[in-house]
DSSP file (Angstrom, degrees, kcal/mol; ACC not computed):
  #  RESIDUE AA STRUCTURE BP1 BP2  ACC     N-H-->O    O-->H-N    N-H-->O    O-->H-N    TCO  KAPPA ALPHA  PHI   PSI    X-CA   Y-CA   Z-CA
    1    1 A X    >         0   0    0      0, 0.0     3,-1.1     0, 0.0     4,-0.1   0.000 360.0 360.0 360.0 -47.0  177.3  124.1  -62.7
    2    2 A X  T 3   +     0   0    0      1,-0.2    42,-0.2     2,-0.2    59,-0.0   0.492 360.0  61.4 -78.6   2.9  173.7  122.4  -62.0
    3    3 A X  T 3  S+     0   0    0      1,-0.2    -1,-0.2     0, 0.0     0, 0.0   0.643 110.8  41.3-103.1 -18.7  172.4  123.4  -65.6
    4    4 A X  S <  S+     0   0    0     -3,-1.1     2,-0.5     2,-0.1    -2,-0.2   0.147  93.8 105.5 -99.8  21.5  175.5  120.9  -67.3
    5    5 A X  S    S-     0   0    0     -4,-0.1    39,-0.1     1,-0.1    -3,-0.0  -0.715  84.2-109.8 -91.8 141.6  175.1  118.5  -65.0
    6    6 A X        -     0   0    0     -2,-0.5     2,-0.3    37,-0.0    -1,-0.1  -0.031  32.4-118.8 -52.4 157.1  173.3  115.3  -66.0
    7    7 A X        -     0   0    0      1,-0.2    37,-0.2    38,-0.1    36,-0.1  -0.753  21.6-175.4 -88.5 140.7  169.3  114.5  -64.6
    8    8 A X  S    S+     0   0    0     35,-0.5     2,-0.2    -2,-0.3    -1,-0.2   0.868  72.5  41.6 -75.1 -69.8  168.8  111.7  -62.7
    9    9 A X  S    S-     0   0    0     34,-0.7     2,-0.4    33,-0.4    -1,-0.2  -0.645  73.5-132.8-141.4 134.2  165.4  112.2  -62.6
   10   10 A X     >  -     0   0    0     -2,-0.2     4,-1.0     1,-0.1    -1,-0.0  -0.734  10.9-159.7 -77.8 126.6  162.2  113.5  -65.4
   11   11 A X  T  4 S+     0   0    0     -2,-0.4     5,-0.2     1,-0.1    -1,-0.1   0.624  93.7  60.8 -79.1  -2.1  160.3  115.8  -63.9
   12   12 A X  T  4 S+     0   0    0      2,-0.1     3,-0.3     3,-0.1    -1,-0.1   0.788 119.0  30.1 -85.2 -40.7  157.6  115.1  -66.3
   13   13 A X  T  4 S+     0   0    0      1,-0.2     2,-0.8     0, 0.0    -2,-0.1   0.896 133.9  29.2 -81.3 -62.2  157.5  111.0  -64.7
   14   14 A X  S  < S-     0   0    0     -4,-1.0    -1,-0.2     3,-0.0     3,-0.1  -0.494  87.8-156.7-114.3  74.4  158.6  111.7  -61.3
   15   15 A X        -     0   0    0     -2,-0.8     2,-0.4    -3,-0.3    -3,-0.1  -0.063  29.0 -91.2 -69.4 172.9  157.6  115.5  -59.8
   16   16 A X        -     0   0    0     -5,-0.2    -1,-0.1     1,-0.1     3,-0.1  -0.495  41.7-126.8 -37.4  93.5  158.9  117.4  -57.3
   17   17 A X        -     0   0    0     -2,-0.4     2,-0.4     1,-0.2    -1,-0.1   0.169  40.2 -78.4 -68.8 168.9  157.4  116.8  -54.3
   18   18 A X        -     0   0    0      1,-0.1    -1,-0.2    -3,-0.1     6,-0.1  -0.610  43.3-112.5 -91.6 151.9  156.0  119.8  -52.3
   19   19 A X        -     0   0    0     -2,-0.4    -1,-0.1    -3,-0.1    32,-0.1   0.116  36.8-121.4 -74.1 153.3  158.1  122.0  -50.4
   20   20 A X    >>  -     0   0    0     30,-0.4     4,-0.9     1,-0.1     3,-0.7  -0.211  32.4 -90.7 -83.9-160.5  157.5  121.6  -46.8
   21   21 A X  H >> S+     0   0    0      1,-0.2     3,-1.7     2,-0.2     4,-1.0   0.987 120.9  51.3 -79.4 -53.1  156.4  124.4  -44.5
   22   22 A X  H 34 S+     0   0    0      1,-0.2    -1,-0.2     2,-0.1    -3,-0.0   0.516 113.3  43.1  30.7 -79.8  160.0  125.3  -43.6
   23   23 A X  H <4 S+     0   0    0     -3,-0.7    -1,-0.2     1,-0.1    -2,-0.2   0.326  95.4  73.9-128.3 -29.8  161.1  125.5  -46.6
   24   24 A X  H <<  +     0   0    0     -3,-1.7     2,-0.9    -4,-0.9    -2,-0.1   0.603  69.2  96.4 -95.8  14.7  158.7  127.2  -48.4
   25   25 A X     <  -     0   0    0     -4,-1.0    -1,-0.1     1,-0.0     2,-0.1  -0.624  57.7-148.9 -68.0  80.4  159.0  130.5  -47.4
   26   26 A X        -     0   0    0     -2,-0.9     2,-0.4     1,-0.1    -2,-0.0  -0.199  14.9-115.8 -69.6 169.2  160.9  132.9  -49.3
   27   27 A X    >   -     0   0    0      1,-0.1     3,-1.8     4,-0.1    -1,-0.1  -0.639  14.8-130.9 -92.1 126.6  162.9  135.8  -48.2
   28   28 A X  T 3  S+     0   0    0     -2,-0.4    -1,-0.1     1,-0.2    -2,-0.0   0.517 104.4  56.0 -57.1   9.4  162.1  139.5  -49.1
   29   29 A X  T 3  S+     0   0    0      2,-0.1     2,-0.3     0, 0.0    -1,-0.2   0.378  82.2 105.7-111.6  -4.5  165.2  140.2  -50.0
   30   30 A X  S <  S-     0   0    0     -3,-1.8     2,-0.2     1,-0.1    -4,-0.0  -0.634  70.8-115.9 -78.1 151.5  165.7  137.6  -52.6
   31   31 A X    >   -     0   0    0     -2,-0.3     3,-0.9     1,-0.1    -1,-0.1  -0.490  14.8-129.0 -58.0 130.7  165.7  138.5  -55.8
   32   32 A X  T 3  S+     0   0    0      1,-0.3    -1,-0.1    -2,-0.2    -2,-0.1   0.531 102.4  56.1 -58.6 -12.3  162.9  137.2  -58.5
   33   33 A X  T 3   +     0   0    0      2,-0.1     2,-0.3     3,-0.0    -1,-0.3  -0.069  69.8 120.0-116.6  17.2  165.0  136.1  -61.1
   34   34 A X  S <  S-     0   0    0     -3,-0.9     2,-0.4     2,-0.0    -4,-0.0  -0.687  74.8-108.7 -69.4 135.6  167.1  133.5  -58.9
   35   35 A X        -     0   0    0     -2,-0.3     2,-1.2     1,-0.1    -2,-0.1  -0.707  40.4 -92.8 -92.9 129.0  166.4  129.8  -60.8
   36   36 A X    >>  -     0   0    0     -2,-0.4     3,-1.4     1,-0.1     4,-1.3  -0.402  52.7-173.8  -4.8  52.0  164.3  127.7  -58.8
   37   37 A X  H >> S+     0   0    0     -2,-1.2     4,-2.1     1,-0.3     3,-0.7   0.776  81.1  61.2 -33.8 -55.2  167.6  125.8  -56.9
   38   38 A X  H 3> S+     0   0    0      1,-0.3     4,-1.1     2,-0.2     3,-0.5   0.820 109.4  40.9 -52.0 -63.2  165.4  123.3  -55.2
   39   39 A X  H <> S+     0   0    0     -3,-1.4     4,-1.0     1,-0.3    -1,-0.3   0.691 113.0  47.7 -88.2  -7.0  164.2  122.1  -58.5
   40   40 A X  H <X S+     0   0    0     -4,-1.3     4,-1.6    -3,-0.7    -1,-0.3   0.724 116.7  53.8 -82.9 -31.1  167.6  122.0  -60.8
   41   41 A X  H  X S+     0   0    0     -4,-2.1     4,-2.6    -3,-0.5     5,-0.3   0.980 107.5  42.2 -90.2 -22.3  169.0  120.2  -57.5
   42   42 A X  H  X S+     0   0    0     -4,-1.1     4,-3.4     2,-0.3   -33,-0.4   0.765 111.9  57.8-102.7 -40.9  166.3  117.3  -57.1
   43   43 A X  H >< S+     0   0    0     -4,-1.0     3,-1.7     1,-0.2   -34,-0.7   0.889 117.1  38.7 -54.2 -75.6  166.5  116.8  -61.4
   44   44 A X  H 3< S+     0   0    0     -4,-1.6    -2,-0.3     1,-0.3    -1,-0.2   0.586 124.0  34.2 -73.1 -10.6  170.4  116.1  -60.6
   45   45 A X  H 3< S-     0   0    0     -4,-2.6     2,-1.0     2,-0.2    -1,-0.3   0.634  99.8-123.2-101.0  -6.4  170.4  114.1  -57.3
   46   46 A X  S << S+     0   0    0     -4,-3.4     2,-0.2    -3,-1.7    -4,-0.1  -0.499  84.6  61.2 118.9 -73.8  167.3  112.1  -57.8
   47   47 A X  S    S-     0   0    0     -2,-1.0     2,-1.6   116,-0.1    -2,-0.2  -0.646  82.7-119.5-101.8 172.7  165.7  113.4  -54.7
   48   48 A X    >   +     0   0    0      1,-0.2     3,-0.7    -2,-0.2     4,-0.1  -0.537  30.7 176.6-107.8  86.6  164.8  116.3  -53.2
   49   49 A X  G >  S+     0   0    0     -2,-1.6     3,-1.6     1,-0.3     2,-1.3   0.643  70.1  83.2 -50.0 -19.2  167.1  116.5  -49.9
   50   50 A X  G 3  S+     0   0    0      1,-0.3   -30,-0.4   -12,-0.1    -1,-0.3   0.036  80.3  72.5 -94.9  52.7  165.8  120.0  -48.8
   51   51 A X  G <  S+     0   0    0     -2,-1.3    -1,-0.3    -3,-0.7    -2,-0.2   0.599  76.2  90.1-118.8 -37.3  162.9  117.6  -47.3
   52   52 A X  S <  S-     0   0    0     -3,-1.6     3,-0.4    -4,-0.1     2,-0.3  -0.466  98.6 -98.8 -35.2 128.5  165.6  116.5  -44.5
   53   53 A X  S    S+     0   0    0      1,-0.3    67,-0.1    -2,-0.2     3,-0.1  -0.553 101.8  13.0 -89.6 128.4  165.0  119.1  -41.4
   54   54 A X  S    S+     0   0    0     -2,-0.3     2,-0.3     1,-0.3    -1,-0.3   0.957 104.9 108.8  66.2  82.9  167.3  122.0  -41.2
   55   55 A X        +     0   0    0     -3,-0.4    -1,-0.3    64,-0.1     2,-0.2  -0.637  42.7 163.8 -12.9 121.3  168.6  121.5  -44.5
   56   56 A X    >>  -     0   0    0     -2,-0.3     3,-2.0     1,-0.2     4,-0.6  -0.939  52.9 -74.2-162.3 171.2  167.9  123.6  -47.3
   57   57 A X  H >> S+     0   0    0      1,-0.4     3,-3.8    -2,-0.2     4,-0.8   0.615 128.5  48.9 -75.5 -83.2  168.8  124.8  -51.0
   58   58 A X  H >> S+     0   0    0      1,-0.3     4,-1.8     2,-0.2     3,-0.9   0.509 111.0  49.6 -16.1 -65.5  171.9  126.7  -49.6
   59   59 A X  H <> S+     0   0    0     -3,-2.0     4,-1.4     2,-0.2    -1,-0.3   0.803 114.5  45.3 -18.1 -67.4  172.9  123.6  -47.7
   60   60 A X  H <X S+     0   0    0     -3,-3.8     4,-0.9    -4,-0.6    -1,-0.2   0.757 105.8  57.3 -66.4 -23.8  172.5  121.3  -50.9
   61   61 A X  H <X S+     0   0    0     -3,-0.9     4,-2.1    -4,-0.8     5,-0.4   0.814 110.7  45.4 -99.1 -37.5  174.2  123.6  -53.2
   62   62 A X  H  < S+     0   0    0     -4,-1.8     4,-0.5    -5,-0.3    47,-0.2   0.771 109.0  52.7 -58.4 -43.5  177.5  123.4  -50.8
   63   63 A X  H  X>S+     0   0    0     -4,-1.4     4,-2.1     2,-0.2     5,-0.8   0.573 111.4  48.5 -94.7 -24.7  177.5  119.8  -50.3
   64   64 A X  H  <5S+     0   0    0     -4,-0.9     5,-0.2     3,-0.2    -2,-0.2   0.737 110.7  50.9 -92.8 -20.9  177.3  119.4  -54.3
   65   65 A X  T  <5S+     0   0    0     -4,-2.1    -2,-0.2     3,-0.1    -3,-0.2   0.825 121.3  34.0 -71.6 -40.9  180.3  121.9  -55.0
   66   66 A X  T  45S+     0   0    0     -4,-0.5    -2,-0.2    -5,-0.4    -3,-0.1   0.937 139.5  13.2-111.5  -7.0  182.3  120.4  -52.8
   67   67 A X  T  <5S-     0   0    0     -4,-2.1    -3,-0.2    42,-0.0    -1,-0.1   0.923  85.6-153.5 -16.2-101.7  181.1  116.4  -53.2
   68   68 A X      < -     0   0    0     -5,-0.8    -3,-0.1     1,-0.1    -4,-0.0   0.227  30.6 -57.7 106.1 135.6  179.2  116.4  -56.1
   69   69 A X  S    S+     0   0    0     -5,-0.2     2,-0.6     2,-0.1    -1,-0.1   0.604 106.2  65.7 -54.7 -10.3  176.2  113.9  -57.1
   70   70 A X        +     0   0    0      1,-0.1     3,-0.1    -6,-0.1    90,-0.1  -0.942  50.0 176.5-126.8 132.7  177.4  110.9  -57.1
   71   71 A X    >   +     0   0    0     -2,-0.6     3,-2.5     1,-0.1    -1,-0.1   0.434  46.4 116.8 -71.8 -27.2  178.7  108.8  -53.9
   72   72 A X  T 3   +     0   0    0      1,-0.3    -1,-0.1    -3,-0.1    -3,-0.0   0.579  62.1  75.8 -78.7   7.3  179.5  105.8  -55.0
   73   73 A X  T 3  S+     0   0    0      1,-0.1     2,-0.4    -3,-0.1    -1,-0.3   0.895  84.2  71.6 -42.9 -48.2  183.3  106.4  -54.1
   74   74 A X  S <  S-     0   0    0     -3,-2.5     6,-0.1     1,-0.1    -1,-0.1  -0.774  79.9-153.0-111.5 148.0  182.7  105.9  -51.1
   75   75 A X  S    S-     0   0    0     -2,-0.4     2,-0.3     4,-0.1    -1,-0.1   0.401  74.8  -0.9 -92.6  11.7  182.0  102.3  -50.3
   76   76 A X  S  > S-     0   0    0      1,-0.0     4,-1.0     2,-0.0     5,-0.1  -0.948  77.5 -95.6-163.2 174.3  179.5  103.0  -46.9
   77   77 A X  T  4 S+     0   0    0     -2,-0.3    79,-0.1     2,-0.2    80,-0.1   0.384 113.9  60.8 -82.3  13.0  178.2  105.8  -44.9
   78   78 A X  T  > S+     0   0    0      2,-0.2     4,-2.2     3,-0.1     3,-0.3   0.724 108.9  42.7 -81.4 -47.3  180.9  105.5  -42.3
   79   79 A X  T  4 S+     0   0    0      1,-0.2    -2,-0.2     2,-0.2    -4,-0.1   0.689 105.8  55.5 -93.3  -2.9  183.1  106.1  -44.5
   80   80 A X  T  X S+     0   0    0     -4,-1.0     4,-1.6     3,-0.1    -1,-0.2   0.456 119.5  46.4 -34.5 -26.8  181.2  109.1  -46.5
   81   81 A X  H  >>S+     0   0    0     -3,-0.3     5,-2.2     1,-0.2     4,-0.8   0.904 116.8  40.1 -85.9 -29.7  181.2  110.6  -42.5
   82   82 A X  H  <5S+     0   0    0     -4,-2.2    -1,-0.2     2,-0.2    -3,-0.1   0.572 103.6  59.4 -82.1  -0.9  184.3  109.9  -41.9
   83   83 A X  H  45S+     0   0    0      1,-0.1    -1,-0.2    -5,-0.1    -2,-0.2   0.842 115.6  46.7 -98.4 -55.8  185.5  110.9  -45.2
   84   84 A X  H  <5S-     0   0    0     -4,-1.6    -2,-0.2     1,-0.1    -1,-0.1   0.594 105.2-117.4 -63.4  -4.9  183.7  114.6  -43.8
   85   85 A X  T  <5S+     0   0    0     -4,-0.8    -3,-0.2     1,-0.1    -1,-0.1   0.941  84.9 112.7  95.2  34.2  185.0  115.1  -40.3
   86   86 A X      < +     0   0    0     -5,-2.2     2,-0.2     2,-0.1    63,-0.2   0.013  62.4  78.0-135.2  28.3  181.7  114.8  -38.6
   87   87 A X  S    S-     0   0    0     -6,-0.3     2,-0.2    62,-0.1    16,-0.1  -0.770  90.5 -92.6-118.6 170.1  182.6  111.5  -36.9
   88   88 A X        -     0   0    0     -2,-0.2     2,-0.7    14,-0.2    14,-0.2  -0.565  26.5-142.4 -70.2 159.4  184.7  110.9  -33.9
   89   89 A X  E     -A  101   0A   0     12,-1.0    12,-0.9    -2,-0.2     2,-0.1  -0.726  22.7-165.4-118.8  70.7  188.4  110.1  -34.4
   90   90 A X  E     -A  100   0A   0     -2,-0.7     2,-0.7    10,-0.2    10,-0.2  -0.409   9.5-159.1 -91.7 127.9  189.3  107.4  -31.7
   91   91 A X  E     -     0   0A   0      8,-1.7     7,-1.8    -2,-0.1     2,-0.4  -0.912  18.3-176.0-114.7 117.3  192.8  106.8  -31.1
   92   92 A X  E     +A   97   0A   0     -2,-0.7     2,-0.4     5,-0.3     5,-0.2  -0.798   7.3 178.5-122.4 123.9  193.2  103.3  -29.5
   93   93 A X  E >  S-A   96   0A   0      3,-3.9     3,-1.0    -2,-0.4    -2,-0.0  -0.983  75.6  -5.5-130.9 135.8  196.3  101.5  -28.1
   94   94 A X  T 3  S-     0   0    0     -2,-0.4    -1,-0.2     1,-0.3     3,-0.1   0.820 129.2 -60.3  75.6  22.7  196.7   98.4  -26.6
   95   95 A X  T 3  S+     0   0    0      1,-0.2     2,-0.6     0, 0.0    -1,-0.3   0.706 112.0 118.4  33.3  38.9  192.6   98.1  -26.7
   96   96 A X  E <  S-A   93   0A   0     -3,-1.0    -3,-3.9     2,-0.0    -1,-0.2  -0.940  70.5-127.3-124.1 135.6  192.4  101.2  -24.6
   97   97 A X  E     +A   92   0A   0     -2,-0.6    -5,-0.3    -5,-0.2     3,-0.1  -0.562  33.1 173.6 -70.0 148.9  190.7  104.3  -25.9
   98   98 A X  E     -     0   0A   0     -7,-1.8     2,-0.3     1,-0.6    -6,-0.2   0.151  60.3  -7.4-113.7   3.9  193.3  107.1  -25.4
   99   99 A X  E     -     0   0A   0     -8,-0.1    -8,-1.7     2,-0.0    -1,-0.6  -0.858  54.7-163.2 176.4 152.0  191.8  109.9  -27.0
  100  100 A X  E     +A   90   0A   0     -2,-0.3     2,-0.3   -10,-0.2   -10,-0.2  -0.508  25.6 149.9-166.7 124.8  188.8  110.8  -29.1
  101  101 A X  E     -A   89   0A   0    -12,-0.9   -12,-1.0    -2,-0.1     2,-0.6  -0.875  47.2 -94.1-136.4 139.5  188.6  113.6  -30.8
  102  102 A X        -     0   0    0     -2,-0.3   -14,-0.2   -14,-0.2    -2,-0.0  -0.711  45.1-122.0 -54.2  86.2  187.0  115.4  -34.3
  103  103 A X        -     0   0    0     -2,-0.6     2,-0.2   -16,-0.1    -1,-0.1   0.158  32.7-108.8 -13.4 155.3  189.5  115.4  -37.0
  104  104 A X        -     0   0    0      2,-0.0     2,-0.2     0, 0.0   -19,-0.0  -0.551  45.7-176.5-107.0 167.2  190.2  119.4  -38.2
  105  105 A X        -     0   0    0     -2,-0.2   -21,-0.0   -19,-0.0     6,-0.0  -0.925  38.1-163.0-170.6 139.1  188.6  119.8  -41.5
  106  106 A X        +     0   0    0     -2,-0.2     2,-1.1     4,-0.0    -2,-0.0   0.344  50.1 141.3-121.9 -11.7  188.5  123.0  -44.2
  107  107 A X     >  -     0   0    0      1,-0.1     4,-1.6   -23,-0.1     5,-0.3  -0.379  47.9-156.6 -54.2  92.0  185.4  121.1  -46.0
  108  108 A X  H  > S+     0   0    0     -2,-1.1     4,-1.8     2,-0.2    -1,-0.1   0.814  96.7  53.0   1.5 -59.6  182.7  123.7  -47.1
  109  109 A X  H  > S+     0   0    0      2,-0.2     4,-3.4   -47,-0.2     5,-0.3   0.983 103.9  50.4 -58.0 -64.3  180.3  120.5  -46.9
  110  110 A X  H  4 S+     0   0    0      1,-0.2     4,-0.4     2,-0.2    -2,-0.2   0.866 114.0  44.5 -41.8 -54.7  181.1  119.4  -43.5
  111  111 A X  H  X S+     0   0    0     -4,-1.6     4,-1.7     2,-0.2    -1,-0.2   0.720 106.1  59.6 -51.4 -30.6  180.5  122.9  -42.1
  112  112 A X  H >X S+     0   0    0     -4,-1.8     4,-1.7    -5,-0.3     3,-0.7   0.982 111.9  42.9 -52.2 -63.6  177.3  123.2  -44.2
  113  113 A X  H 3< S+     0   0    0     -4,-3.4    -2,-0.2     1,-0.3    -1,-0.2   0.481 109.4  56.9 -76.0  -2.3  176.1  119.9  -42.1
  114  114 A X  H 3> S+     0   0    0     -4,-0.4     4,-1.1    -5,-0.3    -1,-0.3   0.755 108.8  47.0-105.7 -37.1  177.5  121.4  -38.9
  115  115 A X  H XX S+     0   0    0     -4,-1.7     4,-2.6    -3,-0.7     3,-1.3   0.958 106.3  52.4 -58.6 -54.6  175.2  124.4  -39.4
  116  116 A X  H 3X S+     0   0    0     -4,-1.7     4,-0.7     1,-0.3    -1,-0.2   0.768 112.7  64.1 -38.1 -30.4  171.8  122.3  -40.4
  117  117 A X  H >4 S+     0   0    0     -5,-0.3     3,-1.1     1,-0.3     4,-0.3   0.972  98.6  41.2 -60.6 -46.6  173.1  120.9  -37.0
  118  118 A X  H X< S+     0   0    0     -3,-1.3     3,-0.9    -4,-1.1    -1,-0.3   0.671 108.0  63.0 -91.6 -22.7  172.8  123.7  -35.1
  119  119 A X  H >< S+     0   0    0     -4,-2.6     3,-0.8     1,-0.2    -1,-0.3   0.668  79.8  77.1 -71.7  -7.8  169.5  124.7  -36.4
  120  120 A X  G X<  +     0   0    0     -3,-1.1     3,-2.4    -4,-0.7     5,-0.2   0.736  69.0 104.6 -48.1 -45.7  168.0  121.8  -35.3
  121  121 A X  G <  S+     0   0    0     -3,-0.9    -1,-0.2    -4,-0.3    -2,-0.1   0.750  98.5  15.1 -20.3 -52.4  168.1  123.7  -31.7
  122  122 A X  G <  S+     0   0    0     -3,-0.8    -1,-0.3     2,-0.0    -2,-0.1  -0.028  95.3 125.4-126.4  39.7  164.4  124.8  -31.6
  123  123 A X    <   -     0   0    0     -3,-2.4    -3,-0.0     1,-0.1     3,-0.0  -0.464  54.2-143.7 -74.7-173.2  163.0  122.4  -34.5
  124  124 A X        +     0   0    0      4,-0.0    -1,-0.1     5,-0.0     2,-0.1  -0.173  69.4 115.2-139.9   0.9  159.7  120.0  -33.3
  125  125 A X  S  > S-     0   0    0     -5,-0.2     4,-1.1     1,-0.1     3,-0.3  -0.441  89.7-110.6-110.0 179.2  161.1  117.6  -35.4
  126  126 A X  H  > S+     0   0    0      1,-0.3     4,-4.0     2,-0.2     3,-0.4   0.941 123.5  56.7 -56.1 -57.5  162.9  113.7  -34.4
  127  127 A X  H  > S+     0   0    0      1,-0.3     4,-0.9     2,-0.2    -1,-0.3   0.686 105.3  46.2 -74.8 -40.4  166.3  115.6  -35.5
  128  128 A X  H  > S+     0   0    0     -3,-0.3     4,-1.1     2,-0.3    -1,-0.3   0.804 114.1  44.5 -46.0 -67.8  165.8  118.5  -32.9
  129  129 A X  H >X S+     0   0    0     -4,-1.1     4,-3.5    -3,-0.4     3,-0.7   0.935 106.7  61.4 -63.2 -40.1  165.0  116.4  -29.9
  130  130 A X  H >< S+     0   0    0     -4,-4.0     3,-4.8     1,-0.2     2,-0.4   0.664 112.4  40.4 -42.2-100.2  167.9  114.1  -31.1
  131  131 A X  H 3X S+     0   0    0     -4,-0.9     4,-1.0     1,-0.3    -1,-0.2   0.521 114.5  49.7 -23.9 -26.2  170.2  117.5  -30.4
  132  132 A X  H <X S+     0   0    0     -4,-1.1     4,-2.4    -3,-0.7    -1,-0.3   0.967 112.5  46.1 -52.8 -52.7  168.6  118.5  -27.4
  133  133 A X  H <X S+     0   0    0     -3,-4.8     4,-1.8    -4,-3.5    -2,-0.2   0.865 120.1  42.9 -60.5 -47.2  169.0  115.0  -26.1
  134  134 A X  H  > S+     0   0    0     -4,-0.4     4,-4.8     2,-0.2    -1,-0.2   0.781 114.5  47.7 -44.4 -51.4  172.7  115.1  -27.3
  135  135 A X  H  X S+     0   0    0     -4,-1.0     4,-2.1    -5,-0.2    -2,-0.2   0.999 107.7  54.6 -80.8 -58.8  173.4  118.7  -26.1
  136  136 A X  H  < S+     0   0    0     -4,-2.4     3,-0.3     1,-0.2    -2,-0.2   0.907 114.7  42.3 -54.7 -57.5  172.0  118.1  -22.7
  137  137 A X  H  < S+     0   0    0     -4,-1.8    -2,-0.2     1,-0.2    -1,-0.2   0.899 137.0   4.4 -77.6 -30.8  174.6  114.8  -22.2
  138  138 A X  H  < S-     0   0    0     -4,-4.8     4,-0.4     1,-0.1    -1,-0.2   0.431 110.0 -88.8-129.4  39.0  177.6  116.1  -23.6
  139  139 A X    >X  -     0   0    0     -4,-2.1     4,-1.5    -3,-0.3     3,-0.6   0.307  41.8 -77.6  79.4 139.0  177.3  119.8  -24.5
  140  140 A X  H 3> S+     0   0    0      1,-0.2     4,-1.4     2,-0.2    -1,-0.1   0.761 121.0  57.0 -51.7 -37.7  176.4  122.0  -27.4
  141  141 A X  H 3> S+     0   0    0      1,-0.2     4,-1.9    -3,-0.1     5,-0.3   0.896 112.4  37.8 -77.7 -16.6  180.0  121.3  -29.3
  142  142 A X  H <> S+     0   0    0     -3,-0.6     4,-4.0    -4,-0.4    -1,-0.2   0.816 109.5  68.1 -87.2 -13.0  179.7  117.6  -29.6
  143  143 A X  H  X S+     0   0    0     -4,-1.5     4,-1.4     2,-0.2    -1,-0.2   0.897  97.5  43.2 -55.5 -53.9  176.3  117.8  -30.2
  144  144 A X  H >X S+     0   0    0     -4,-1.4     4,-1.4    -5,-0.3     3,-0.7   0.891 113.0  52.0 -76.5 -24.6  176.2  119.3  -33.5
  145  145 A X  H 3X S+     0   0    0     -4,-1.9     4,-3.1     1,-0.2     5,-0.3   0.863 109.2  52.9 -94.1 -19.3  178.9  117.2  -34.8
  146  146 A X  H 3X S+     0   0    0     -4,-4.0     4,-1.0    -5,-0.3    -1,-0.2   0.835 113.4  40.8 -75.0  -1.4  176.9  114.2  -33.5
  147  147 A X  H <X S+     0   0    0     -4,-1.4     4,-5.3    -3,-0.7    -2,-0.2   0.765 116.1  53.6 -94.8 -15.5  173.6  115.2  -35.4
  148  148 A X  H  X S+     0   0    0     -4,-1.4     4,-2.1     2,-0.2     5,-0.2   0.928 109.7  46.1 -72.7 -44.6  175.9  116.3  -38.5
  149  149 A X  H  X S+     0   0    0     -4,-3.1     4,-2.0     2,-0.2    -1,-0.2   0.971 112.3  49.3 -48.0 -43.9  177.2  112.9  -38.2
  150  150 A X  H >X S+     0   0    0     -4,-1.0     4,-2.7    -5,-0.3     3,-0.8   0.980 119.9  38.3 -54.1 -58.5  173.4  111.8  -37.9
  151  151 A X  H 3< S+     0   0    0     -4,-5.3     4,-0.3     1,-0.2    -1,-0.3   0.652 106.1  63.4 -83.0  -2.1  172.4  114.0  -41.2
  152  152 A X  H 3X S+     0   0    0     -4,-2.1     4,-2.1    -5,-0.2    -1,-0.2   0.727 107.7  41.4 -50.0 -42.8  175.5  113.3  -43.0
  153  153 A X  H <X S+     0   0    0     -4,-2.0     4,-2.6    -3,-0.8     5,-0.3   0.902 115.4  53.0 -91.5 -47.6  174.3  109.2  -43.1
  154  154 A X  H  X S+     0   0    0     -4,-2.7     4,-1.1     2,-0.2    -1,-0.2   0.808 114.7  39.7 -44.3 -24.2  170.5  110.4  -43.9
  155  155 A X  H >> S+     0   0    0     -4,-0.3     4,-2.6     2,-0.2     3,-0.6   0.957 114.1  61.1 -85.2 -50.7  172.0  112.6  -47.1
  156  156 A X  H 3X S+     0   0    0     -4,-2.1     4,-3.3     1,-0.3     5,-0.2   0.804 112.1  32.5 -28.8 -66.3  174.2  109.4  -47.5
  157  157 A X  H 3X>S+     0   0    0     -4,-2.6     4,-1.7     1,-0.3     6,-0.6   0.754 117.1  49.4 -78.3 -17.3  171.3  107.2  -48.1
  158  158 A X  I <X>S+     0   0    0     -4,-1.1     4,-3.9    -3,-0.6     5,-0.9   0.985 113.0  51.3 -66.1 -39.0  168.8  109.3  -49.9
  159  159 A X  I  <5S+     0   0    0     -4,-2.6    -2,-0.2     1,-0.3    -3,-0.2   0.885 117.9  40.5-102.7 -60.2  171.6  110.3  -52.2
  160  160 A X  I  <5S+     0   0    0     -4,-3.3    -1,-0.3     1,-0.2    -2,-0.2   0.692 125.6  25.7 -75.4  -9.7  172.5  106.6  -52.8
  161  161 A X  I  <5S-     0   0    0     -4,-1.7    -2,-0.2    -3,-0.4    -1,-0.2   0.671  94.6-130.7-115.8 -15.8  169.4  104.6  -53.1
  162  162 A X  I  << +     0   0    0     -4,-3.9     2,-0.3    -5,-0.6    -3,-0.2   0.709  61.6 141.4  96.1  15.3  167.4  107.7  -54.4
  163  163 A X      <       0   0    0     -5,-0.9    -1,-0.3    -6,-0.6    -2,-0.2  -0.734 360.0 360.0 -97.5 136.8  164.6  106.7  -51.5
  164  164 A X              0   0    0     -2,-0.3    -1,-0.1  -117,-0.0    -6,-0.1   0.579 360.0 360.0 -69.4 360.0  163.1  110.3  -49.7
């Protein structure tokens, strides 16, 4: 699927940036003859998202089966989050909140970004403390879907302006 897809980006003009530490670890169990994901996805989205913390190849590869590269459907990144589930669902009557709640959701993507969430848990990084901060005021489930919301609008904007 990523080998017909069109390039955004020459790797010859514009390389690959280097993997962070993270990220640059392989497994012993992987096989050697697995295609370089990281760099087939960066040709087609422009940039290289597994540069975003607790995101990686697996992560990317999820979010582009069940996407796809290009965004420009959706016309903001509220409505790319909300278009994934990873927003709150506020049901308001009479200007009074009555409910607010996570839409259910079967999205591959969304869950992808609800995991990145949850790995965040002992990171060092901005997105970590964010979850910490998060999980300490309302609990561990609302937590992850507010940092998923949070890395859902980061993917949003690398993805569309093509900025790391």
């Amino acid at each position: 699927m990523i080998d017909a897809a069109p390039a955004k980006v020459n790797l010859a003009d514009k390389p690959l940036p280097p993997a962070t530490k993270r990220g640059s670890k392989r497994s012993a169990s992987a096989p050697p003859c697995l295609p370089d994901l990281r760099e087939k996805q960066y040709r087609m989205l422009g940039v290289d998202r597994t540069q975003v913390p607790g995101i990686n190849t697996q992560t990317v590869q999820d979010f582009i089966g069940e996407v796809g590269p290009d965004l420009s459907r959706f016309r903001s990144a509220s409505a790319f989050s909300w278009w994934m589930t990873v927003c709150p669902h506020n049901e308001i009557s009479g200007g009074k909140k009555l409910r607010s709640k996570t839409r259910k959701s079967n999205s591959r993507a969304a869950k992808a970004l609800r995991l990145a969430a949850q790995s965040l848990a002992h990171s060092d990084e901005a997105l970590g403390d964010f979850y910490r901060r998060m999980r300490g005021k309302f609990g561990a489930p609302k937590a992850i879907t507010a940092t998923a919301h949070k890395l859902a609008r980061i993917v949003f904007h690398m993805v569309t302006t093509g900025e790391p």
